[in-house]
N, C-alpha and C positions, 0 to 999 in steps of 0.2 A: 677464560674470558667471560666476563656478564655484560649483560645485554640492560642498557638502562632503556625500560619500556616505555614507549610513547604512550602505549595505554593499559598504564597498573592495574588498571580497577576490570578490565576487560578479561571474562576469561569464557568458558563454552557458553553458546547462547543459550537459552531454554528451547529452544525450538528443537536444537539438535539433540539438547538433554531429555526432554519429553519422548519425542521420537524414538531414542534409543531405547528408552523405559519402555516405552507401550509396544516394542520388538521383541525386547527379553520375554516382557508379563503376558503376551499374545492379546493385546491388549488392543481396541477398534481405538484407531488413533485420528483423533479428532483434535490432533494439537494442533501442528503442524499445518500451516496452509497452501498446502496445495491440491490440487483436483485428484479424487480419485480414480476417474475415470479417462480414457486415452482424447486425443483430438480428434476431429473432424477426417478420417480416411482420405478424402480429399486434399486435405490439406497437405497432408503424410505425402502424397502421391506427388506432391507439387515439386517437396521438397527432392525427392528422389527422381523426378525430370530433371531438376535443375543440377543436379548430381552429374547424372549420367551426359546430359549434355556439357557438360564441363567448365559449370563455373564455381569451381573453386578454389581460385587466387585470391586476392586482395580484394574489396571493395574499397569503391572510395571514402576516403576519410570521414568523411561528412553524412556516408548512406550513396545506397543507388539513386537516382534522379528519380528512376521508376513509384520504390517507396515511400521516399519523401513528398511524392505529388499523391500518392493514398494518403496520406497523413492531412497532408490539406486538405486535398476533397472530404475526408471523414470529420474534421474541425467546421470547413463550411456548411456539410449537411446538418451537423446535429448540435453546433455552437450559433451557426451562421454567423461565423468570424473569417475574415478572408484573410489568409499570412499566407507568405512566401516561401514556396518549398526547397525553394533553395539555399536562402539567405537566416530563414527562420528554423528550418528543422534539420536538429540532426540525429543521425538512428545511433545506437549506443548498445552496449553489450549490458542489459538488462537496466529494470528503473533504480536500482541499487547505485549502478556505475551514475545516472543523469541527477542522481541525486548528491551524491559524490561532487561531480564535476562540479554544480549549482553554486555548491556551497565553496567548493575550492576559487571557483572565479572571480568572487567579491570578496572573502572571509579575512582579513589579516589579520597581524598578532593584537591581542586586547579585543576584537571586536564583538559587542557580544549577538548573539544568535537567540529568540524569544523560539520555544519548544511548546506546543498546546499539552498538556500531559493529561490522559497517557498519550504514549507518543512510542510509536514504533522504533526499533530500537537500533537503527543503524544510523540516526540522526546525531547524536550526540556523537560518538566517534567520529565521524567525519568533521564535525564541527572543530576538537580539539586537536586532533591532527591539522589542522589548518591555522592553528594561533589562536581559535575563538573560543569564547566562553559561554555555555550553554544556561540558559536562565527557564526556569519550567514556569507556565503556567496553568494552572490547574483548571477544566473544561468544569462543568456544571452537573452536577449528580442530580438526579438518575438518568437524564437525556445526554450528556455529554456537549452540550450547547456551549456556546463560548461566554465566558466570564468578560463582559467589556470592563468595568470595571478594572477588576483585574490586570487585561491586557493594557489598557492604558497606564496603569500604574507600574506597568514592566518596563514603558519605554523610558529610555534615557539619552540624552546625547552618543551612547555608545552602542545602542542597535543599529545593527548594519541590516538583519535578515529577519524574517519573520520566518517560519514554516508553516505554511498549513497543509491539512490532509485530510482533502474529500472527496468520497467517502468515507468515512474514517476507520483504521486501523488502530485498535481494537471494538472500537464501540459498534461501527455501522452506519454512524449519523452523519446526513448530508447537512450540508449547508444550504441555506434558501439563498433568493436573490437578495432578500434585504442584507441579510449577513454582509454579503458580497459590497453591496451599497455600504453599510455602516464603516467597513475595515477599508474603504475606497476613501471615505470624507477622514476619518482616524489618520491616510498616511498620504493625504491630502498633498500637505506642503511640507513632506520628509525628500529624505533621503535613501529610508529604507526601501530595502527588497525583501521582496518574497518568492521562496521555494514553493514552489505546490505541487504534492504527491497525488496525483489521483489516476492514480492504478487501477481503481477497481470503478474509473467512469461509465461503464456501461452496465454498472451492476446496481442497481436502484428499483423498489419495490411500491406496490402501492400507488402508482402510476406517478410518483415523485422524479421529477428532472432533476440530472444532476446539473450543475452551472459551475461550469470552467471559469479559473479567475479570470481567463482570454476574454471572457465574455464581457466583463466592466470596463471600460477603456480608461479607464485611471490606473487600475490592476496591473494591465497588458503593459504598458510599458514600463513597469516593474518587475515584471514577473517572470519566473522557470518554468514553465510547466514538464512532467514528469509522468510517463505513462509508461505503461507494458502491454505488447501484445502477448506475453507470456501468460499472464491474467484476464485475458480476456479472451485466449485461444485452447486455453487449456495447454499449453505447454511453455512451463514455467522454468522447465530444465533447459530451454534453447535460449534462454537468460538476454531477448531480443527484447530491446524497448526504444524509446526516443525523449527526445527534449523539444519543445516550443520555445522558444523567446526571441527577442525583438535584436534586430539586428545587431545592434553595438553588445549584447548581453550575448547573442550566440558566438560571436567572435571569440568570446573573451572564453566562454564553456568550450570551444573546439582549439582552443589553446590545452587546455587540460585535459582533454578528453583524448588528443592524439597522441598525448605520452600517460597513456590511460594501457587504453586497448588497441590503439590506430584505429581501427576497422572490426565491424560486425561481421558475424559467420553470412558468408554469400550469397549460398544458395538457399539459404531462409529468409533471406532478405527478398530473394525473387519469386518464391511463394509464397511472402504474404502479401506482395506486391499485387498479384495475379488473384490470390484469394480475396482480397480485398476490393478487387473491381465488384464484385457482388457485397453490398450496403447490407442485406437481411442478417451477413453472418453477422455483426456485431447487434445491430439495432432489436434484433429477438434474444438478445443475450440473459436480459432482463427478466422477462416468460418460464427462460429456461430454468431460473435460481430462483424466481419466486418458488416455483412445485415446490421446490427443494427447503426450503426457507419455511413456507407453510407447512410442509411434512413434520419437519422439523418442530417447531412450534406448537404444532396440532400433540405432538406425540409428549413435549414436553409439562403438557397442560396435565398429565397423569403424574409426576414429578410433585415437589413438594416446593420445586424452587419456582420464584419471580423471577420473571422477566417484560421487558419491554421489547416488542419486534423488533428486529433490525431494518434502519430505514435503506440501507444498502450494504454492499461488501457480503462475500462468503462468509460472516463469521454472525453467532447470535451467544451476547454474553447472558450467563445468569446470574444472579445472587441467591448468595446462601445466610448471610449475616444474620436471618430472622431461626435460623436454626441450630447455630452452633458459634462459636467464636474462633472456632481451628485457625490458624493460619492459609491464607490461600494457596502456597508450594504447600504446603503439608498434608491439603485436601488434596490440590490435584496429582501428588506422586500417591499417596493412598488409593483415591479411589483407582487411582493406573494399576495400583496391583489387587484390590482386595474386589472390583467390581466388574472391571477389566474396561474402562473407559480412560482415553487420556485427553487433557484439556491443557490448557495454559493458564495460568494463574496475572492476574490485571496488575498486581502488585510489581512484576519486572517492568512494566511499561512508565512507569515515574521513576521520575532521579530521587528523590528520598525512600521508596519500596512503599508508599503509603496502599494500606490491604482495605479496601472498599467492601470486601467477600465477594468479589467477582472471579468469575470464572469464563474464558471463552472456548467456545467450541466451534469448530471448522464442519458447516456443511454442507461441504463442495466433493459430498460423494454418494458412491450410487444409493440407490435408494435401500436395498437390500442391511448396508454396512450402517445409516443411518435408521434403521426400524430394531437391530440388532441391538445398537448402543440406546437406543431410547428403552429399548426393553430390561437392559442391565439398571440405567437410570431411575427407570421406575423402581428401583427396591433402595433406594438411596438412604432409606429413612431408616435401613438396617444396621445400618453402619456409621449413624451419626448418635 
C-alpha cells in the first residue's frame, strides 16, 4: 500500500536534525529552542500537589475556569485589554496546537494564507493541510521590519489570513504600536484575519514593550492570539498554551481544538493557575533574558561575525556573508562538528531556502553552556 502524502515536501525538521548532530558531535547545542535550564521549583511543587491530591481526569474542554481567569487578569495588567475568560480564552495543548486550530477555523480550500518570511516553520503545514495556499512575504534586511509595500501587494481577493509573529521567530524583532496602527488601517475594510504568534510576549529587551494585536481594537476583532506558558515558564515539554479571540472566532477554534486534543494536561493547568496569582513571575521575565542576551552579545563582540541585538525572543541571529559565501546548512552542520557549536541555519525559515548568511543561536541557557560556546566561536576565523 502507498500513502499519497498530504505533505510531500515535509520531511525531519531541522530542529530535530540539528539537535541530533550536536548529540552525536558533543557539541553545546544552541540550535534548538528550548531553555536549558529547569523551572521554577515552585512551580514543579504545584504540579505535584495537584497530582497527589487527584486531579487527573479530564479538564474541561475549553481550560479550567481557574486559568482562563489568569489569562485575563495577565492580558488586563500588561495589555490593559479587558476579554472574557470564559467566552474568549481557551487553553490548548501547546501554542503549536492554537496555532493549528487558528488556521483550521477560517482556512478553506483555495484560500490563501500571507506568511512574513522568515517564518517559523509549522505555519505553512498547517496552512496546506487546511486547503490553503501559503504566499511568503519577505520582512526587511537587516532589522526584519515589515515590507508594506510588499505586504500590500500580497493581498488579493483571496486572503483570508495574515500571520504575524511577535516577537519574532527567528529574528527577535518586535513590532512597535505604529506597525500595529499601519496593518489596523491596511485591513481596515477587509475581511481578512490574523493569526498572531506571540509566544515569546514577555521576552523583550531594552525596556521595548511588546503590543499584543489585542491591543488595537480593529486588530481584536480580527484576531487569534497565540501564547505559551511553556516559553514563558521554562517548561516547553508540558506543551501548555492558550488562544485569545473574540467570541464568534473562539466558537469556531473550540470546534477544532476538541477533535484536536479535547483537553489539556490537568494538573498543570492548576499550577499555573495558582502560580500565576503572583504577576512578578512573568512580568521579571524580561531582566531575566536580558543577563542572558547581553552575555551573549558581549562575548560575541570577540567573533568576527555581525550582529544586531535582539529586540526580543531567546534567540540572537548572526551574519557571516562578509566572510565566506558557504552555504548557511553547510556552515551550521560544520561548525556542529569541526568547532563543536550547533545553530540553525535562516535559510529553512523561507519557502524558496533564500541564504541571507544568517545563522541563529538559542540563548536560553545557563550561563556556564553560553561562555563555553562563545569561546569555541571566538576561533571561528580558523575554519573559514
Amino acid at each position: 500500500m502507498v500513502i499519497s502524502s498530504k505533505l510531500p515536501k515535509v520531511g525531519t525538521n531541522i530542529f530535530t536534525t540539528m539537535s541530533k548532530l550536536a548529540s552525536e558531535c558533543g557539541a553545546v547545542n544552541l540550535s534548538q529552542g528550548f531553555p536549558g535550564f529547569s523551572s521554577d521549583p515552585i512551580l514543579l511543587e504545584l504540579v505535584n500537589k495537584y497530582m497527589i491530591k487527584g486531579f487527573n481526569q479530564y479538564a474541561p474542554m475549553s481550560g479550567i475556569s481557574q486559568l482562563c481567569e489568569r489569562v485575563a487578569e495577565k492580558t488586563r495588567l500588561v495589555q490593559g485589554v479587558e476579554i472574557d475568560p470564559y467566552e474568549e480564552v481557551t487553553i490548548v495543548s501547546g501554542a503549536t496546537e492554537a496555532l493549528y486550530a487558528s488556521i483550521a477555523a477560517v482556512v478553506t480550500k483555495g484560500d490563501q494564507v500571507i506568511i512574513l518570511e522568515p517564518a517559523y516553520d509549522s505555519y505553512t503545514p498547517a496552512i496546506e493541510l487546511n486547503g490553503g495556499v501559503a504566499v511568503g512575504v519577505k520582512l526587511n534586511l537587516p532589522d526584519f521590519s515589515v515590507n508594506w509595500d510588499a505586504l500590500k501587494a500580497a493581498i488579493t481577493p483571496k486572503t483570508k489570513v495574515i500571520i504575524v509573529n511577535t516577537p519574532h521567530n527567528p529574528s527577535g524583532y518586535v513590532w512597535t504600536k505604529n506597525e500595529l496602527d499601519i496593518l489596523a488601517e491596511l485591513l481596515a475594510d477587509t475581511d481578512i484575519y490574523i493569526v498572531s504568534d506571540e509566544v515569546y510576549e514577555h521576552i523583550t529587551f531594552d525596556t521595548r514593550e511588546h503590543y499584543s494585536l489585542l491591543s488595537n481594537s480593529i486588530l481584536r476583532e480580527r484576531t487569534f492570539v497565540c501564547g505559551s506558558f511553556g516559553k514563558t515558564f521554562h517548561v516547553t515539554g508540558w506543551k501548555v498554551g492558550y488562544c485569545i479571540a473574540p467570541k464568534s472566532l473562539t466558537t469556531e477554534f473550540r470546534k477544532i481544538h476538541q477533535y484536536l486534543t479535547f483537553s489539556t494536561a490537568t494538573p498543570f493547568q492548576y499550577a499555573l493557575a495558582e502560580y500565576l496569582q503572583e504577576s512578578s513571575k512573568y512580568l521579571e521575565l524580561s531582566d531575566f533574558y536580558q543577563v542572558k542576551r547581553d552575555l551573549f552579545c558581549e562575548g560575541l563582540k570577540q567573533t568576527p561575525f555581525k550582529f544586531i541585538p535582539a529586540q526580543g525572543t531567546f534567540f540572537q541571529q548572526v551574519s557571516y556573508g562578509h566572510l565566506t559565501d558557504e552555504p548557511d546548512l553547510e556552515l551550521a552542520v560544520r561548525m556542529t562538528r569541526e568547532i563543536g557549536v550547533a545553530s540553525i541555519p535562516i535559510s529553512v525559515f523561507y519557502s524558496e531556502k533564500d541564504d541571507p548568511k544568517i545563522l541563529r543561536f538559542c540563548f536560553a541557557k545557563e550561563d556556564f553552556m553560553l561562555e563555553k560556546a562563545l569561546e569555541k566561536l571566538s576561533k571561528i576565523k580558523n575554519y573559514l
